[in-house]
N, C-alpha and C positions, 0 to 999 in steps of 0.2 A: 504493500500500500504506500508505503515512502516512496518508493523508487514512483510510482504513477502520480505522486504530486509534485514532483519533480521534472515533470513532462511539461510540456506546453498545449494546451487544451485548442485541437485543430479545429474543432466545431465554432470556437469561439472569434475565428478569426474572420476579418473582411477580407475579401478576396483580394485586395494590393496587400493585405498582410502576408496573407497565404503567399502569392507571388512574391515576396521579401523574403520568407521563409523560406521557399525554392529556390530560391538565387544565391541566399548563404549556403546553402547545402550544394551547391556547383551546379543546379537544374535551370533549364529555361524554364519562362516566366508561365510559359503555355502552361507548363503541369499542373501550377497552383491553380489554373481554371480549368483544369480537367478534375481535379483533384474536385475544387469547391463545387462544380456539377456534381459529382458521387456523392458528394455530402448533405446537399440539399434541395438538388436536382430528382436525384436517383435512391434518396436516403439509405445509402451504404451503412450498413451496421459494422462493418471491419474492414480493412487495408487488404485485404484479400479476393475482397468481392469488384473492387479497382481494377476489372481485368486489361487495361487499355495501358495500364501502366507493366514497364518492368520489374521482374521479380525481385531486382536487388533493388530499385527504389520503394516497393512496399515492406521490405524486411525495414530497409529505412527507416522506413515511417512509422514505422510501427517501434524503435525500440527509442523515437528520438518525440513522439506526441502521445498524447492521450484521445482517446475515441470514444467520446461518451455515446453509451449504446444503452438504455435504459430496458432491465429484465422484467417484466409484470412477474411479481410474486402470489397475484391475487386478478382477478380478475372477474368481479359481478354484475349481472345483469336482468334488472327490472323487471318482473312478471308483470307488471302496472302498465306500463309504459315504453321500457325497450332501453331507458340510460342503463350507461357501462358507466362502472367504477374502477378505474386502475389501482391499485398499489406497487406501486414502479421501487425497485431494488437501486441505489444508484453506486457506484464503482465504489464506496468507500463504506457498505453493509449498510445506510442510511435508508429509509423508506420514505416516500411519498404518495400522494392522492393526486388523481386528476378524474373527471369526471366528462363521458361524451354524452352529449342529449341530441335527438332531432327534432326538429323545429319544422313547420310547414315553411320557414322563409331558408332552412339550410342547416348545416351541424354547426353546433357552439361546441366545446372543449374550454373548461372552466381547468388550470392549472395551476400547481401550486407555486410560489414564488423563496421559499423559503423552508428550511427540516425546520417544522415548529413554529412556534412564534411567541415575542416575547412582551406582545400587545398586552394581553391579560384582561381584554374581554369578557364580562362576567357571561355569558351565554353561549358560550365558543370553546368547542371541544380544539380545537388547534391549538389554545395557549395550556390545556392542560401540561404537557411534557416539557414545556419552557420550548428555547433554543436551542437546536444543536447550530445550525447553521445557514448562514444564503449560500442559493443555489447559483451554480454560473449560469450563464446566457447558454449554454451550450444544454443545460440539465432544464431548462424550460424549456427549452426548442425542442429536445429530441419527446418531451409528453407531446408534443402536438406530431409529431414526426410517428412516433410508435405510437400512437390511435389512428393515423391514418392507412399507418402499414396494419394496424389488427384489426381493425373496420372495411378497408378495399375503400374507403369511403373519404370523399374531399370534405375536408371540412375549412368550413368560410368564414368564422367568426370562432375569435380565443376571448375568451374574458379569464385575467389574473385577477382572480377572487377566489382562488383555492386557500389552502394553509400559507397563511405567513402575510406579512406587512411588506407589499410591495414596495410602496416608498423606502423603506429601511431596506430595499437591496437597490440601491436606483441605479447607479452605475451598470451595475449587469441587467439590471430592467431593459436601461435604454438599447441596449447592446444586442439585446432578445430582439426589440420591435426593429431595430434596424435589419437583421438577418430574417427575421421572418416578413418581412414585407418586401423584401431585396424579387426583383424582377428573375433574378436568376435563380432563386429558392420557390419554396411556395407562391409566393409573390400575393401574400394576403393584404387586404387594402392596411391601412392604417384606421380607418374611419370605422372597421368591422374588428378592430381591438378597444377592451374596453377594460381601465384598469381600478381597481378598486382601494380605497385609503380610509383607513379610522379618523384620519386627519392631521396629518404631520404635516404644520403650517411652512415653513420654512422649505421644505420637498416639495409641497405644490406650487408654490409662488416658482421656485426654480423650474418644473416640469414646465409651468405658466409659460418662460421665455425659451420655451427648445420650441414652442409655435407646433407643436407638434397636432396630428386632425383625426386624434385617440379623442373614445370617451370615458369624461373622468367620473368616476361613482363615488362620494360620501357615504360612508356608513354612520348614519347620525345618529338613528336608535331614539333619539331623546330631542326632546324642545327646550330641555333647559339645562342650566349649568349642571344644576343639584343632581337633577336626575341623572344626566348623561355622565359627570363624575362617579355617581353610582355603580353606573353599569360599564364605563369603558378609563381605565385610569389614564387614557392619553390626554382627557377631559382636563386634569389634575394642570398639566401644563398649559393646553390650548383653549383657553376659552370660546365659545360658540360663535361671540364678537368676529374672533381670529381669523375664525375656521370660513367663517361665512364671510367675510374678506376676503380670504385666500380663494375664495370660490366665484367672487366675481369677478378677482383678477383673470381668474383661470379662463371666463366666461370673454371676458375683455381681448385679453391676446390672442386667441384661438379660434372665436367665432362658434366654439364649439358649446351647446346645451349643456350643463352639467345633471348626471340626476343623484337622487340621492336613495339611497334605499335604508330602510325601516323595518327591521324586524317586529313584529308585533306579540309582546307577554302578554298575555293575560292580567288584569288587575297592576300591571307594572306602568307600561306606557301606552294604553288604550283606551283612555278614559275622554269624554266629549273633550274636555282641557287640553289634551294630547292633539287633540285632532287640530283642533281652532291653533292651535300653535305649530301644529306642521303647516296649516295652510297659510299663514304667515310668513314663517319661514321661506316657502316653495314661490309663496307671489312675489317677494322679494328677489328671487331670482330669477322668476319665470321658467320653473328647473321642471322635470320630471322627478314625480316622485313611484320608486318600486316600493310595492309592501310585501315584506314576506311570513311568512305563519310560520314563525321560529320552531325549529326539529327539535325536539326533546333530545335533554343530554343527562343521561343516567348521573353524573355527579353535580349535576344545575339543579336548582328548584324551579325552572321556568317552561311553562306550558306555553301552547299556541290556544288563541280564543279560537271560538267556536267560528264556522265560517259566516252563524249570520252577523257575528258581531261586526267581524273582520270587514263583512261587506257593507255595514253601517254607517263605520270608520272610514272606506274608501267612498261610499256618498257624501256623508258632511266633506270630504275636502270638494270634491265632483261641484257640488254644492257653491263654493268659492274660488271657481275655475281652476280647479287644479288637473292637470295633466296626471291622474293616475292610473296605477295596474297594478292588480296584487298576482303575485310571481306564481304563473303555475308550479304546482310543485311535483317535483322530477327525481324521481329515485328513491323514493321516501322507504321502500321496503327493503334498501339495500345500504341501509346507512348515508343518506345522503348528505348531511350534511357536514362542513368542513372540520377532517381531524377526525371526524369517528371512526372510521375504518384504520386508519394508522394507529389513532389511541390504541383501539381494541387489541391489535397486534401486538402493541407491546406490552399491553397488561393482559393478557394473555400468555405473555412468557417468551414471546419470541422480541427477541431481542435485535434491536438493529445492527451497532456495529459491533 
């Protein structure tokens, strides 16, 4: 495992890199774009399958890069509905979740951004295990890569709203939408990636000026300080003020709708008050707002209401023009929601690394 982080991660590379990398190594520049075709063209799982190159430049390659090639240790799928739930192996015994759905507009692939996460969202099986770690650009990419390869199936829309705090990997975030929207890979729009934030003021205002034509999602959960420190301690730092700032910055540079999504507890944040205070919120920005009927998490106290409530909730904002949809719910009989499936893994006794 030393010796593999000690490589240079080929997946992770732009193709003038990859050509740089070919050129130290004594090879014309051509290879690096035969090479990055195999990789995202042709999604090569090994230096072997490279048959266009020579035998001694894939031995090469193979003892001087890393090749992330992501294993499904797990793989479930929906009696309800038809979503697949991955649990991906990744090169260092680490696990991950990604999630495929179909949609009558195309497939989404919901992935995770991070081993863990160290947000500590009270309703969020993902923060139970902490942190182990962020994922590279290359270990995001290849979830959408191995769902396409174990589907046969395109998929047209990523949203990173799996396990982990995107913003808190942002570097290798950006680095993911730049390789997966690349003309010569997938070539998924940018405008059909949609990434999701608790609210790291400071990483949105930055994302703000990359001008980038991604949509950004808030996880707001809450209408007010009190409550929303309650449930998500990023709260503790960014006040609502902030957040809702940083969101019409984000609105400002990019031209782009922000929405926001809403879990809905039971007795927690569902109350008429709740509501009149989202729709405030939302006309203020003229945002979409998603609601979702929070998935029960065996070591949470938090229930989802009932749907007529849920649907009451979603006419008072309806009510004061608000743009809403409560999120059909997909996978619900296969652990769907983020961090249950890896929790369960490892409190179960299998251990990651």
């Amino acid at each position: 495992m030393i010796k593999e982080m000690l490589k240079t991660d080929i997946k992770s590379l732009t193709i003038e890199e990859l050509q740089k990398e070919l050129q130290g190594m004594g090879e014309k520049p051509f290879r690096g774009a035969q090479i990055y075709e195999w990789l995202h063209g042709k999604l090569a799982r090994t230096f072997e399958e490279m048959s266009n190159l020579p035998k001694n430049l894939r031995r090469r390659l193979e003892e001087r890069f890393l090749l992330v090639a992501l294993e499904p240790v797990q793989v479930l799928e929906s009696r309800l509905d038809g979503t697949r739930k991955y649990l991906f192996r990744l090169w260092d015994g680490h696990v991950i979740e990604s999630v495929f759905m179909r949609y009558h507009h195309g497939n989404s692939l919901c992935i995770s951004s991070q081993v863990g996460c160290r947000m500590g969202c009270r309703f969020c099986a993902s923060t139970l295990d902490g942190l182990a770690r962020s994922l590279l650009p290359s270990e995001m990419l290849d979830q959408v890569y191995a769902a396409s390869r174990h589907t046969g199936e395109r998929i047209s829309n990523v949203v990173v709203m799996g396990t982990g705090e995107p913003l808190d990997n942002y570097d290798n975030l950006l680095r993911f939408m730049e390789l997966l929207s690349d003309a010569r890979g997938l070539h998924i729009s940018r405008r059909s990636i949609t990434v999701s934030t608790c609210g790291i003021v400071p990483a949105m205002r930055r994302l703000a000026d990359e001008k980038l034509q991604i949509t950004l999602a808030l996880s707001l959960h809450a209408v007010t300080d009190e409550k929303r420190r309650a449930l998500m301690p990023v709260a503790n730092r960014y006040p609502l003020d902030e957040v809702l700032s940083a969101c019409e910055y984000y609105q400002e540079q990019t031209g782009r709708r922000m929405t926001f999504e809403y879990s809905l507890a039971e007795g927690v944040n569902d109350t008429d008050e709740d509501a009149a205070g989202l729709a405030r919120l939302a006309g203020r920005l003229s945002c979409h707002v998603n609601l979702i009927l929070i998935n029960p998490v065996s070591e949470r106290d938090f229930s989802a209401p009932r749907r007529a409530r849920a649907e009451a909730f979603k006419n008072k904002l309806e009510k004061n023009r608000i743009n809403v949809t409560i999120r059909r719910e997909m996978g619900r009989d296969i652990n769907g929601a983020c961090g249950q499936l890896r929790h369960g893994y490892i409190k179960n006794g299998q251990q990651e690394a």
